[in-house]
N, C-alpha and C positions, 0 to 999 in steps of 0.2 A: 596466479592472479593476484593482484595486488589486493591488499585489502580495503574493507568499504571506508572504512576510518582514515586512509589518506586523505581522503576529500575534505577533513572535517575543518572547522573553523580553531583556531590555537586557543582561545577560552572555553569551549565547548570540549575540545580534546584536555586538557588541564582541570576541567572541574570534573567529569565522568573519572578520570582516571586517579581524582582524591578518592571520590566514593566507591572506585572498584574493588579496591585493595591490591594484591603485589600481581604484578603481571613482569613477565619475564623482560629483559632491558634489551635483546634479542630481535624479540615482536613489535617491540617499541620503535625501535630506531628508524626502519625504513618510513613509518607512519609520521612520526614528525618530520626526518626530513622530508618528505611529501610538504606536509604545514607550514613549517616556513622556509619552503623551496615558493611557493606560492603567494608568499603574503605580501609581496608588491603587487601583484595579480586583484588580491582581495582589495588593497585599500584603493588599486584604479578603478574596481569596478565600485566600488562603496560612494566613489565620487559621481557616477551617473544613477543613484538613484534616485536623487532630487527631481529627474526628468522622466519618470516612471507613471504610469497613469495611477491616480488611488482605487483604492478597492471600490471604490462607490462607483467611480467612471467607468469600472468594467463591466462586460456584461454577466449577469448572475452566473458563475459556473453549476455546470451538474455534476451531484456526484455518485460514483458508484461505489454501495455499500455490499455487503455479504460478509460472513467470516470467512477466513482463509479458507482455500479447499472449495468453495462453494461455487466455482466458474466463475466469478468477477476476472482474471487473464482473460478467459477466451471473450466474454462479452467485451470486454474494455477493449482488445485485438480489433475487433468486429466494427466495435463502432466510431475508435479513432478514425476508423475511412471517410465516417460520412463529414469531413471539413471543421471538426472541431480541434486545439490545441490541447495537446496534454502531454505530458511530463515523457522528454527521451532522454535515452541515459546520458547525454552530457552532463543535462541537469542534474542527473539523479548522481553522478561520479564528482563532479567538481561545483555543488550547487552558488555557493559566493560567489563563484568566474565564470558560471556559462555564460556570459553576453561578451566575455574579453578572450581571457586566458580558451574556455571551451572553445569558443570559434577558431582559432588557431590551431589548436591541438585535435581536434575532433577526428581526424582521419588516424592519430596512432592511439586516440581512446578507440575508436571503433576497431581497432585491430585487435584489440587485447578483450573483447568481449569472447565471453562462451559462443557455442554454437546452441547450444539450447540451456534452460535453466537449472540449478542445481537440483530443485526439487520436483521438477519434472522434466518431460521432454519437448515441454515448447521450446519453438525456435527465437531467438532472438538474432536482431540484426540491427542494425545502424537508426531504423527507425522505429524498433519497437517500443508501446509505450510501454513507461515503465508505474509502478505505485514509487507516491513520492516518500514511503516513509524510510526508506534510505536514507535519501535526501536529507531530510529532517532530522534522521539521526547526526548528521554532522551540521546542524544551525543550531541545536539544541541539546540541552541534556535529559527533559523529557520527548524518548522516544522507547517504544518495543521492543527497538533492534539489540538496544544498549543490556538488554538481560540475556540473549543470542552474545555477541561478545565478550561481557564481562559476566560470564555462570555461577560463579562463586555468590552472587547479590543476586541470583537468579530472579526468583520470584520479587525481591525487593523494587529491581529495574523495571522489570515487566507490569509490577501494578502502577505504579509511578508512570510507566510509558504510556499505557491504557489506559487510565481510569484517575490519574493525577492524584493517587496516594500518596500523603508525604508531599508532597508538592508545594511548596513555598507562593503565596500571590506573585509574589515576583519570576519564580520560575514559568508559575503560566502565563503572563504579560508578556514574558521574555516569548515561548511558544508562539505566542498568537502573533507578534509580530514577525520571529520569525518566518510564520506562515505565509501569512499575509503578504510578505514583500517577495519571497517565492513565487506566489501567484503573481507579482504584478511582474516580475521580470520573466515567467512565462507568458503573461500577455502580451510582455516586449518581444517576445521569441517567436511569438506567432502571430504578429500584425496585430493583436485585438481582434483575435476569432475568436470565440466560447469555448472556455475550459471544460473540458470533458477529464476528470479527474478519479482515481480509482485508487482505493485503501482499504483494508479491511480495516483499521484502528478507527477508522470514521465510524463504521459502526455504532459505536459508542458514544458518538458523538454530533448529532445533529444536531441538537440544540446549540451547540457552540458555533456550530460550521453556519448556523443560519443570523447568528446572532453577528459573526464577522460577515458575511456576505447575504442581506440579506435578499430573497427571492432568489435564492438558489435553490435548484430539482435535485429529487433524489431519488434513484433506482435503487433498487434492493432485490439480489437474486439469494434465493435460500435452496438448501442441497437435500437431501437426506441425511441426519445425521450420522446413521450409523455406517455409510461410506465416509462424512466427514472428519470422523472419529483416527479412522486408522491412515487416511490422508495424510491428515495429521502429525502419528507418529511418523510417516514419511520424513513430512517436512521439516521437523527438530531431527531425523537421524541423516538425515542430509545437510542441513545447516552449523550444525556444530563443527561436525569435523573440518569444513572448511573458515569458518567464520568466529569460532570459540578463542578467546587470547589466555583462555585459563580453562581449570580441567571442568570439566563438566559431569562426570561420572555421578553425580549425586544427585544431580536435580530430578525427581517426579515430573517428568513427562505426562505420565496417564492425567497425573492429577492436575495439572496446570493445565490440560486440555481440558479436561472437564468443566473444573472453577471456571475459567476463562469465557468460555462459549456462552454456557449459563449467565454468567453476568452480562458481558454483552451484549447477547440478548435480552437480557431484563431491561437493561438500559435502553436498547433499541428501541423498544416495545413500547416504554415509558414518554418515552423521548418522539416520537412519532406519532401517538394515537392521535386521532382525529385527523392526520393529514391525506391527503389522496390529489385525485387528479385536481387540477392540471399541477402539482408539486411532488407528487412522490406514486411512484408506480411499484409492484411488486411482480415479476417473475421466477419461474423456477429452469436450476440445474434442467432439467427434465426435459423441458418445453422450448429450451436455448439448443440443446442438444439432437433432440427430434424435431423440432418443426423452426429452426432457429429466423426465417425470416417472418410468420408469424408472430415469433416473439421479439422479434424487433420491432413490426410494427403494432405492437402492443406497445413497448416503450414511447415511440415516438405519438401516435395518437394520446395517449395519455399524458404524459409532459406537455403536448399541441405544440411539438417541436415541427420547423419545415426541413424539407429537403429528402425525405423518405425518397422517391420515389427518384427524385437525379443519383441517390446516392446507392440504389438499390443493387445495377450492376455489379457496383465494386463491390458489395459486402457479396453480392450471389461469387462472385469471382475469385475474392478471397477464400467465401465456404468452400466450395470446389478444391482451390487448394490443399485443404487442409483436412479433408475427407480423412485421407489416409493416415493420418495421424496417431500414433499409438501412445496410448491413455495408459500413464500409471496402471498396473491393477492387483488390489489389493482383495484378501479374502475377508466377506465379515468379519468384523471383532466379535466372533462369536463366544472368546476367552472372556468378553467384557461387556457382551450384550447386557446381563440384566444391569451393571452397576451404569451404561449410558442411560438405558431406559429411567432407568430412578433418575438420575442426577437430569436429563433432560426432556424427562416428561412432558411436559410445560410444549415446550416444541418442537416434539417427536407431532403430538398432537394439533397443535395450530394449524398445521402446514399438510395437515392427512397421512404423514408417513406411517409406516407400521413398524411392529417392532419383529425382528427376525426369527424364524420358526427352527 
């Protein structure tokens, strides 16, 4: 599989890889030629964005927040059906050229897709949505992923990606507009239907995401954490081996999940209170999982989004599918129940979980 940094933009790949430090010249090569194999690509399509609708002419996206692990794939799966735009992996593989170069190419990117995800066993296919912060990691140099590839600045990437530690004014301008024209060339991608968008790094960040868009919805699905916990380590010991451009063996995992969640959540929390219906709804793992049209029309009653009911077929049809689906399964962290319980007290509690016997 090619890596996710072909995609990247050639200033964004040239700045991440001063502050990485030595990465082998090996890993490197096929990734820039990817870069400027494409950069006539980049600057025809940089010439149609003048014709791009602005964010304010869009209609407000929704987004779906949760930390990793916490079912934002299966919900975001579920409810791309019911006729909203959101991010496929054209976009998320070659984000500067999905309207030129991606239309062209699409049929031998869709070749070279997994059949299901590294860190789980969802299926992926041609049209599933994908989270944009792929994406972003190649329009920018704050992004999550870039601690995931360059491990050696492990934690330095990762607070930077999340939480804009270190972060330069200019690097976050740089961000926002990245983002922003993202979105408006997925609005091009799908007529000007309603972004339905899915991140966990949003999390952390509603106040910004309302601040560029605003009267934008927000769902928020929260898990158990102590199944979220070893999730988790799943997802870093599947991620690295494929996606690592340097050695990783040092980094604290336990503890980067910890910090992480914790913060996020605080920020969430912070960043949130007072809002509710008709802007921000909250569901659980739980509830998506056992009674999932329930809790869809949880979401959509509460956003006073329309189209439940034309759209309801397809989500029962899609469920059906995917019944059979075998779910990661992980045994409690019971080696680290009490040190999650400490560290995420806070919202083991909020949320009614309990802590394991």
């Amino acid at each position: 599989m090619p890596h996710p940094l072909n995609g990247a933009r050639r200033s964004v790949l040239a700045q991440v890889l001063r502050e990485a430090g030595d990465v082998p010249a090996s890993k490197l090569a096929p990734i820039w030629g990817s870069v400027l194999g494409r950069s006539p690509f980049t600057v025809l399509e940089a010439a149609q964005e003048g014709s791009l609708r602005q964010a304010e002419e869009m209609e407000p996206p929704i987004f779906l927040l949760g930390h990793w692990r916490s079912g934002t794939t299966h919900l975001y799966n579920v409810m791309s059906l019911g006729g909203f735009g959101y991010v496929p992996p054209v976009a998320t593989g070659i984000p500067s050229e999905m309207l030129t170069l991606g239309r062209w190419l699409r049929p031998m990117l869709e070749r070279q897709l997994p059949d299901s995800r590294y860190i789980d066993n969802v299926p992926v296919t041609p049209t599933s949505p994908q989270e944009d912060e792929i994406a972003l990691a190649n329009l920018s140099p704050l992004s999550f992923y870039h601690g995931i590839y360059f491990p050696e600045r492990f934690d330095w990437f990762v607070n930077r990606g999340l939480f804009f530690d270190d972060a330069s004014t200019e690097d976050i301008v740089q961000w926002e507009g990245a983002f922003t024209l993202f979105m408006r060339k997925l609005d091009r991608l799908f007529g000007g239907k309603r972004l339905l968008i899915k991140n966990p790094v949003y999390t952390a960040r509603p106040a910004q995401l309302r601040k560029l868009f605003p009267g934008a919805k927000f769902i928020h699905i929260h898990r158990d954490p102590f199944d979220v916990f070893p999730s988790m380590q799943n997802f870093y010991a599947k991620l690295f081996p494929v996606m690592a451009l340097q050695s990783y063996d040092h980094v604290d995992v336990d503890g980067a999940i910890l910090r992480t969640y914790d913060r996020m959540m605080s920020q969430f929390s912070e960043e949130t209170a007072g809002l509710g219906a008709p802007d921000f709804v909250e569901v659980s793992y739980r509830q998506l999982n056992d009674e999932p049209m329930e809790a869809l029309r949880t979401i959509y009653d509460g956003l006073e989004l329309e189209g439940f009911d034309e759209a309801s077929p397809t989500f029962s049809a899609y469920l059906d599918s995917v019944r059979g689906y075998q779910k990661n399964r992980f045994r409690k962290a019971d080696q680290t129940t009490e040190r999650i319980a400490e560290a995420w007290s806070r919202w083991i509690g909020r949320w009614g979980y309990e802590v394991p016997r």
